[in-house]
C-alpha positions in Angstrom: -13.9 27.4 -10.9 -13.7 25.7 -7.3 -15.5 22.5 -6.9 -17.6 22.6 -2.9 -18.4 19.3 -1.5 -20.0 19.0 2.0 -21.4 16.6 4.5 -22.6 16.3 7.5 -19.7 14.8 8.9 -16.3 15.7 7.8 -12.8 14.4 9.1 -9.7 16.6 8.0 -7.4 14.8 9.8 -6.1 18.5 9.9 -2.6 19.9 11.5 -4.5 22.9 12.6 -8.1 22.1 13.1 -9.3 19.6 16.2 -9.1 15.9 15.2 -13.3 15.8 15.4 -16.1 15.0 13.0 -17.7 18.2 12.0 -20.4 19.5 9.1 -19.5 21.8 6.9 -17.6 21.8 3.5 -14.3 21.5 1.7 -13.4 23.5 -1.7 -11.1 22.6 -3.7 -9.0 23.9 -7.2 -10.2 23.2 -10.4 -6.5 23.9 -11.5 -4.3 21.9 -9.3 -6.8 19.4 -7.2 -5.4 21.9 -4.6 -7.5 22.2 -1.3 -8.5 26.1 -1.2 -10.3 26.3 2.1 -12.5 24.5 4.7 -15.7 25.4 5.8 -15.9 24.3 9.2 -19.5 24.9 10.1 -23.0 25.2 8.2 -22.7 29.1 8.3 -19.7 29.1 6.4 -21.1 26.9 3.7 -24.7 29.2 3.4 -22.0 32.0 3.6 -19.8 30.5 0.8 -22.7 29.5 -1.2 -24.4 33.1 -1.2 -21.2 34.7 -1.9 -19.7 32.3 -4.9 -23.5 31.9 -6.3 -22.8 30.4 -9.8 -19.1 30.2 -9.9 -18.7 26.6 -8.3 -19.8 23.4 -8.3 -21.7 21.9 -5.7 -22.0 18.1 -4.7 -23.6 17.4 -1.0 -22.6 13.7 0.9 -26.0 14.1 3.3 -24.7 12.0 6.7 -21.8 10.5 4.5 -18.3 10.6 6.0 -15.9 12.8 4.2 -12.0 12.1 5.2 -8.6 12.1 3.1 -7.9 9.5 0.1 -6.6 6.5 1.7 -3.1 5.2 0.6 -2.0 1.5 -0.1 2.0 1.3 -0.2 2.7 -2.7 -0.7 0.5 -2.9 -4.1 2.1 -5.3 -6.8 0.2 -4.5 -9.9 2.5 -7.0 -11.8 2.5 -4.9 -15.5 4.5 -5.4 -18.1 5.5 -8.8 -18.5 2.3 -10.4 -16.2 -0.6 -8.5 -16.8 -2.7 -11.6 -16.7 -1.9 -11.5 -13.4 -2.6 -7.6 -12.1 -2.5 -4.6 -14.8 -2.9 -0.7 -14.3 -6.1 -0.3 -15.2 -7.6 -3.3 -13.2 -5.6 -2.6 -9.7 -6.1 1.4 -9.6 -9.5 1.0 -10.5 -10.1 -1.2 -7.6 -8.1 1.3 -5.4 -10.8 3.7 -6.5 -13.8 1.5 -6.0 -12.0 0.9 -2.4 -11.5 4.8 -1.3 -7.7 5.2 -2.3 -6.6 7.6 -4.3 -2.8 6.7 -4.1 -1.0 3.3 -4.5 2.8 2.5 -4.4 3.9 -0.4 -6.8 6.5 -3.2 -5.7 9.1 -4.0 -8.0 9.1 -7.7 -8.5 6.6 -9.9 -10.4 6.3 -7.5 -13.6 8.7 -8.1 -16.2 11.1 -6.4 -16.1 11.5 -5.5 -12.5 12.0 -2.6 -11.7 15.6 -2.8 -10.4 17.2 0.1 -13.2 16.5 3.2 -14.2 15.6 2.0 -17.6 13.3 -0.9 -16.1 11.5 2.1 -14.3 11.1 4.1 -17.6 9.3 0.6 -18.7 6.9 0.6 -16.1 5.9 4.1 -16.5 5.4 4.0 -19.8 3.2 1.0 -19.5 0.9 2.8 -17.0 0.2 5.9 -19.7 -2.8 6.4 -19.6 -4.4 3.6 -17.7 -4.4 4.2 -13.8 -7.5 5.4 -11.8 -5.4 6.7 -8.7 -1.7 8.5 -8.4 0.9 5.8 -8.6 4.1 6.4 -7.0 7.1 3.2 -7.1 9.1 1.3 -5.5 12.5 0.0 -6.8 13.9 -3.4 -5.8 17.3 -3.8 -4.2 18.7 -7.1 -6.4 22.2 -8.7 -6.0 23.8 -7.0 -8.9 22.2 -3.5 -8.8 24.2 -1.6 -6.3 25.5 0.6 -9.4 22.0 1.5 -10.2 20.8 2.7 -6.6 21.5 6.3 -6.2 20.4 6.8 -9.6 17.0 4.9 -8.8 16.9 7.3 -5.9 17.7 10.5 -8.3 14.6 9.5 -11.3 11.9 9.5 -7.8 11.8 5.6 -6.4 10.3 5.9 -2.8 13.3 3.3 -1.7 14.1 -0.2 -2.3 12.5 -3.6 -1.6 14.8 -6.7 -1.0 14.2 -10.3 -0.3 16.2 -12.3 2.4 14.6 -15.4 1.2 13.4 -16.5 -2.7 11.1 -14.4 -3.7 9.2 -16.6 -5.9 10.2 -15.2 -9.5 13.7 -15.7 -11.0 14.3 -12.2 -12.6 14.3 -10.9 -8.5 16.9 -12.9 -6.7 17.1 -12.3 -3.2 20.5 -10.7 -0.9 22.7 -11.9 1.4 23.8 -10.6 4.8 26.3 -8.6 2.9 24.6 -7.4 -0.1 21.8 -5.6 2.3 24.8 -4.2 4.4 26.3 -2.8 0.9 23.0 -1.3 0.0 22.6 0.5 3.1 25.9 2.2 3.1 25.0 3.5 0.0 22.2 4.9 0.4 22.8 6.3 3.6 21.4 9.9 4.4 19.2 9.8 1.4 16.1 9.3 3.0 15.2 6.7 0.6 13.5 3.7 2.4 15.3 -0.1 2.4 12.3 -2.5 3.0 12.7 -6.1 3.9 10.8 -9.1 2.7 11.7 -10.6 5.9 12.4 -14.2 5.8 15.5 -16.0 6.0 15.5 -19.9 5.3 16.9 -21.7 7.9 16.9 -25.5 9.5 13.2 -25.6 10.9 11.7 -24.8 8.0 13.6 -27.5 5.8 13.0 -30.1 8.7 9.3 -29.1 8.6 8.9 -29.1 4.8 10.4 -32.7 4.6 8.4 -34.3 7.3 5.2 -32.9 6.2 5.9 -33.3 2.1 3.5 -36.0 1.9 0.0 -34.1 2.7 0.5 -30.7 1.1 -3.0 -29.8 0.7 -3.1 -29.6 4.3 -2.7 -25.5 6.1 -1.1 -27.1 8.7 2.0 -28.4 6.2 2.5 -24.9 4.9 2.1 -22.9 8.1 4.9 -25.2 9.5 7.1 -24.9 6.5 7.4 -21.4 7.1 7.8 -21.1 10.9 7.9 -18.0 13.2 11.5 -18.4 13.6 12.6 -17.6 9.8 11.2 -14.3 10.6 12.3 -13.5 13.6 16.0 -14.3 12.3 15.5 -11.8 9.7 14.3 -9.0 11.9 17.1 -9.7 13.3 19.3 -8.7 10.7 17.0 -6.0 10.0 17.1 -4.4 13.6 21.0 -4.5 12.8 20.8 -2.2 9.9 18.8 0.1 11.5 20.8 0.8 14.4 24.2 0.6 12.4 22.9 3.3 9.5 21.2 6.4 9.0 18.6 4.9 6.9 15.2 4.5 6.9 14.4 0.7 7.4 11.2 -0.8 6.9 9.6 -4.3 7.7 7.1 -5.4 5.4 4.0 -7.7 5.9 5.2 -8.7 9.5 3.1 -11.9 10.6 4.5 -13.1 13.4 4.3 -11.3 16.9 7.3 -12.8 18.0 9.4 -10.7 16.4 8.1 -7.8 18.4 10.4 -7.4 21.4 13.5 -7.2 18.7 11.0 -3.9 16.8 10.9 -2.4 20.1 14.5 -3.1 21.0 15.9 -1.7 17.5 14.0 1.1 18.4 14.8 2.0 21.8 18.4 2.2 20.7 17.4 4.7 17.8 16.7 2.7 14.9 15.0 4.4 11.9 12.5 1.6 11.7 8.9 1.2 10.8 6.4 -1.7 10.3 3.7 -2.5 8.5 1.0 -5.9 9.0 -1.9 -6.4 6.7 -5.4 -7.0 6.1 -5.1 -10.8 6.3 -3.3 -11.0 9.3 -5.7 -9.2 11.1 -8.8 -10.1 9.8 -8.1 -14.1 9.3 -6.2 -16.6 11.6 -4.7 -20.2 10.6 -7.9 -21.9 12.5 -10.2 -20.5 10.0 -8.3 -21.7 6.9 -10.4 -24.9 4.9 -7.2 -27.0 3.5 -6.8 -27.0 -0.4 -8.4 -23.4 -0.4 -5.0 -21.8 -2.1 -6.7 -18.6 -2.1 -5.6 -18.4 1.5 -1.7 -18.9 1.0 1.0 -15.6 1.0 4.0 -15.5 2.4 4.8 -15.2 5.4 1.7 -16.9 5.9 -1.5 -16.3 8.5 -0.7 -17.7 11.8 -2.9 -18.8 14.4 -5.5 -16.4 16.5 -3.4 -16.2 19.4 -1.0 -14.4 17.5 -3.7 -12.7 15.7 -4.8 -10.8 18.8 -1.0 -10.1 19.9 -0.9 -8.2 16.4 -4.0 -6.4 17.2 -2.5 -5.4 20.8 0.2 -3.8 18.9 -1.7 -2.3 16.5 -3.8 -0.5 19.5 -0.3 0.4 21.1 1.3 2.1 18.3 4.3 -0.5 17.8 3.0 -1.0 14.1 2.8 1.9 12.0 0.7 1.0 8.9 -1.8 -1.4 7.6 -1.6 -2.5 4.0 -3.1 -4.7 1.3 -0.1 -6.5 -0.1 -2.1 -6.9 -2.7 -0.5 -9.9 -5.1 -2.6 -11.2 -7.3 -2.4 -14.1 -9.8 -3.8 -16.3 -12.3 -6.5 -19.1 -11.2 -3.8 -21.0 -12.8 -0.8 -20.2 -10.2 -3.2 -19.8 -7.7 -3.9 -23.7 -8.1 -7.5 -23.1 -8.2 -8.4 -24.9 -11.2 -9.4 -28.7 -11.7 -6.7 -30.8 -11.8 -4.2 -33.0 -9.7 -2.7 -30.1 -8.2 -5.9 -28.3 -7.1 -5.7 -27.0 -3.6 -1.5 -27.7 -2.9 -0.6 -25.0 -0.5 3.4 -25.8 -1.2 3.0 -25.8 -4.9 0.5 -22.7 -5.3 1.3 -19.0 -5.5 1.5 -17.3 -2.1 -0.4 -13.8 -2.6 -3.8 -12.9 -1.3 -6.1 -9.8 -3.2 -7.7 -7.7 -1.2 -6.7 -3.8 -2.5 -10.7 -2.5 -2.8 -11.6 -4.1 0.3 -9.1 -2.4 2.7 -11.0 0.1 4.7 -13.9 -2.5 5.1 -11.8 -5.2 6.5 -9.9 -2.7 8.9 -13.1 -1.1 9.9 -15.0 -3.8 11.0 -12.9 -4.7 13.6 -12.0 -1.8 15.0 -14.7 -1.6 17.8 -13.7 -4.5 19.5 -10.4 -3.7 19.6 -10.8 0.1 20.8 -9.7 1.6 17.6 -11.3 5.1 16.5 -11.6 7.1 12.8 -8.3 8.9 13.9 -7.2 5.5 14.3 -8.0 4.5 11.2 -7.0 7.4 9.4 -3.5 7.6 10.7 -3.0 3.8 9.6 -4.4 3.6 6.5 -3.3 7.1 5.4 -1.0 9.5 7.5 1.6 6.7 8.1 1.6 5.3 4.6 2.0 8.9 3.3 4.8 9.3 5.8 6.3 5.7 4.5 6.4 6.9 0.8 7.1 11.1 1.3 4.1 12.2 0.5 3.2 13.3 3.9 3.6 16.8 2.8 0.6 16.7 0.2 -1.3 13.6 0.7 -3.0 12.6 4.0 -4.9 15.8 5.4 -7.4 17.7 3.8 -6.0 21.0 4.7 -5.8 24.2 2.2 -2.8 23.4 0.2 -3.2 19.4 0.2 -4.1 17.6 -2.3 -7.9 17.1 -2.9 -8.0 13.3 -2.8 -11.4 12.1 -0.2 -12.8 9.3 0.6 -17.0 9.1 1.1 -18.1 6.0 2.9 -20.8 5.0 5.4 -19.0 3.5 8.5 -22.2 2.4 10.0 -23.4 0.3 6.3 -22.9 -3.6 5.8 -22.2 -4.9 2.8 -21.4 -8.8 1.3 -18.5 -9.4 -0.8 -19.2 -10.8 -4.1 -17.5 -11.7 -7.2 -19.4 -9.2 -8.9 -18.5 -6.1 -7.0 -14.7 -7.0 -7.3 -12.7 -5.0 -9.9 -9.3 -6.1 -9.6 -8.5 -8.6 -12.1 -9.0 -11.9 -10.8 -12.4 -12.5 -8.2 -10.4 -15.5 -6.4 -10.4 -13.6 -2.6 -10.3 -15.5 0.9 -13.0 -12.5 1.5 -16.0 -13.7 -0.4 -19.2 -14.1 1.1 -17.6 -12.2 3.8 -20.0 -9.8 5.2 -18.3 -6.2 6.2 -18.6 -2.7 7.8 -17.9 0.4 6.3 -19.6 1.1 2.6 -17.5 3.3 0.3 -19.6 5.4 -1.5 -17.3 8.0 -3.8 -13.5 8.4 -4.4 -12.2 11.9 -5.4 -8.9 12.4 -7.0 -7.7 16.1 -6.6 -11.2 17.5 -6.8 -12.2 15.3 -9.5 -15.1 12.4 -8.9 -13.3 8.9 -10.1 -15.9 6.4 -8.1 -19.6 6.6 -7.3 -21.1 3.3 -6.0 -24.6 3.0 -7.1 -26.3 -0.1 -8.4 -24.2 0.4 -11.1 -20.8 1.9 -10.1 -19.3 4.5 -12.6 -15.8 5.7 -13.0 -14.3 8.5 -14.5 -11.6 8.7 -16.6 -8.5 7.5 -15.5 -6.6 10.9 -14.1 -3.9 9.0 -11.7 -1.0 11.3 -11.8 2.9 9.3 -11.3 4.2 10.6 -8.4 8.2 10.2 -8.6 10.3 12.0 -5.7 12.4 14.7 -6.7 15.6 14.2 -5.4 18.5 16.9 -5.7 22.0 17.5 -5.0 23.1 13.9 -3.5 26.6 13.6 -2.8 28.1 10.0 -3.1 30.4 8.8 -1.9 33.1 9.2 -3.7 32.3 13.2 -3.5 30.4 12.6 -6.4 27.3 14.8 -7.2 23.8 13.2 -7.8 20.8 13.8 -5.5 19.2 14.8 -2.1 15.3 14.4 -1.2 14.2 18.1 -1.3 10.5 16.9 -0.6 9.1 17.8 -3.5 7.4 15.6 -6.5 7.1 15.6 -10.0 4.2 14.6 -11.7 3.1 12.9 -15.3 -0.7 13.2 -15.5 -0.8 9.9 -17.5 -4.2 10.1 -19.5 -2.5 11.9 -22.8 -1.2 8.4 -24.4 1.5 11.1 -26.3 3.4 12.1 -23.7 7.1 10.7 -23.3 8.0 9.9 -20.2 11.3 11.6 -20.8 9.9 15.1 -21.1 8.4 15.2 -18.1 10.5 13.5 -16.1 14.4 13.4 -15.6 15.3 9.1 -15.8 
């Protein structure tokens, strides 16, 4: 049994096909979610239709847009340990309502991080069952982990996360100059990713915090207690690793445009390095931020519009690859949200902004002023991140042999965000009231429906698949044998609660 959906509009982002919006159809597996074949014109879907009479399925978008299931890679979904904050079944189900279909979870903020082997078997046995959306994971690069590394890499981490700077919870310590260089010359030649948090404390930002302790419920006092210059030292050290190793490096959340000329530099030498922004830094500047409104902090933090549009310009040139949620969501509590004496301190509250289900909108909307197209669009919010996590080779395209993961939405439909639309955990958003462009209408996971927005949105059941990268034949360093990428995945289809995790996959 194949499942046919058409539209009148329909962007494969396809290797073979012309980059173009085209009617026509896409059929996909009832076995694997496997894309069969595209029909790229109205004859070929009367001519499928006629020929297949009564042995498919048949669901028609009208003028809805059809293109790949988007991907968020910097999702912290914060379960076990804080699931008050973010669980499974709240964040992928908001990736659904939002048009992804896969998300990548960070290591820190659940407890325990996921900085072993055994803390990974933790977190996938916590997701059992629960996630809307395929899930693939980070693991976090922690002062005394080195040992546990290349065996991370083996059980199917997409690479490692580090901090240069406190990352906020005690259980993920962040590394020194050293420690990252250590990392790197272990993992070299694995194709396993080492991504920065990158921040370094230095002398500004202590100068700044001190003179400006006395009115922290002020923007202004936070913005300057984390100036531009603690992450351009840290690119810095970044830009180093990447033209000293063969490894893939990987900037996270970059805020500041200063730290541009030091990308491009790194690069030009033959750096492996990438770089992502996100929706906040491109959709909101520090102008536009009310003081006490803590929904607005995250580290690094929003900088001013000037800076805003110099992160747009490189957006339209191609210097940043991908455009992400960092989705880290907390408690009203942390948050600072509540009544009390602390309500609204920026240096007190947690820095994380939520935004997962909203990341196509907020992208979308801007992109006609700034000269960005669909391809655009696609490539940043999809290609790229499916390049970032190796998944490239079955995720992003909707080519015969892909994964049948799509995305319907309306790009020309408005819609206001409201706390009632929202389904990650907590509704505290600096995007409410916000009106945007680009309506999603239906999320399919490998052929399956898991979203419909009507006046009552309804979701299937929750079919994410884990996605942990197979890794083979890796030789240590000490001529030891234990894995090399051989691009392929293995899966645990998480809705049977009775699976172990050990059964299906080799931790």
């Amino acid at each position: 049994m194949e499942t046919v959906y058409t539209s009148k509009r329909i962007f494969l982002n396809s290797a073979t096909l012309p980059e173009e919006v085209f009617p026509g159809g896409i059929v996909v597996s009832a076995i694997d979610g496997k894309v069969t074949r595209v029909l790229s014109s109205w004859a070929a879907v009367d001519r499928y239709l006629k020929d297949n009479e009564g042995d498919f399925k048949h669901l028609d978008f009208g003028n809805l847009l059809l293109m790949p299931g988007l991907i968020d890679t910097h999702v912290h979904i914060n379960e076990p340990g804080r699931t008050e904050w973010e669980g499974f079944h709240t964040a992928t189900k908001a990736a659904a309502a939002g048009g992804f279909t896969t998300i990548c979870d960070m290591p820190l903020n659940s407890i325990p991080p996921t900085t072993t082997v055994a803390n990974l078997r933790t977190k996938v046995n916590a997701a059992k069952g629960k996630i809307f959306v395929d899930v693939a994971f980070w693991g976090g690069l922690v002062p005394d982990n080195q040992n546990e590394l290349r065996r991370m890499i083996t059980s199917g981490v997409i690479g490692f996360k580090c901090f240069l700077c406190p990352s906020g919870v005690e259980e993920f310590p962040h590394v020194s100059e050293e420690q990252v260089y250590a990392a790197a010359r272990l993992i070299e030649g694995t194709g396993a990713v080492l991504a920065f948090h990158a921040e370094v404390e230095c002398q500004q930002q202590r100068n700044e915090s001190l003179r400006n302790i006395n009115d922290p419920f002020k923007y202004r006092t936070f913005l300057e207690s984390r100036p531009d210059s603690m992450e351009q030292q840290a690119i810095e050290l970044v830009a180093k690793v990447a033209q000293q190793y063969d490894v893939r490096t990987h900037i996270v959340h970059l805020s500041t445009a200063r730290a541009l000329p030091t990308i491009r530099h790194a690069r030009a030498l033959g750096g492996r390095l990438t770089v992502e922004t996100c929706h906040h830094y491109l959709s909101l500047a520090a102008e536009d931020v009310p003081d006490a409104r803590t929904e607005f902090k995250c580290c690094p933090p929003i900088r001013d519009r000037t800076n805003q549009e110099q992160l747009w310009r490189a957006v339209q040139e191609g210097e940043i690859d991908l455009v992400v949620s960092d989705h880290s969501p907390s408690t009203p509590q942390m948050k600072l949200l509540t009544d009390g004496k602390q309500r609204g301190n920026f240096l007190e509250a947690w820095g994380g902004i939520s935004s997962l289900q909203l990341g196509l909108p907020l992208f979308w909307t801007h992109c006609q002023r700034y000269g960005l197209t669909l391809e655009d669009t696609v490539r940043l919010l999809c290609t790229e991140p499916a390049r970032l996590s190796g998944l490239d080779q079955r995720k992003s395209r909707l080519d015969p042999g892909y994964d049948g993961d799509i995305c319907v939405w309306d790009p020309e439909g408005t819609f206001t965000v409201t706390e009632d639309m929202i389904e990650f955990q907590h509704k505290a958003t600096p995007y409410l009231n916000r009106t945007l462009q680009g309506v999603v209408h239906a999320t399919i996971l490998r052929g399956t429906p898991i979203y419909f927005r009507s006046d009552e949105p309804s979701f299937g059941s929750p079919l994410g698949n884990i996605l942990l990268n197979s890794r083979k034949d890796i030789t240590n360093r000490n001529g030891e044998d234990s894995a090399t990428n051989d691009s392929t995945h293995q899966l645990l289809n998480t809705s049977s609660e009775e699976e172990e995790l050990e059964d299906d996959v080799d931790l």
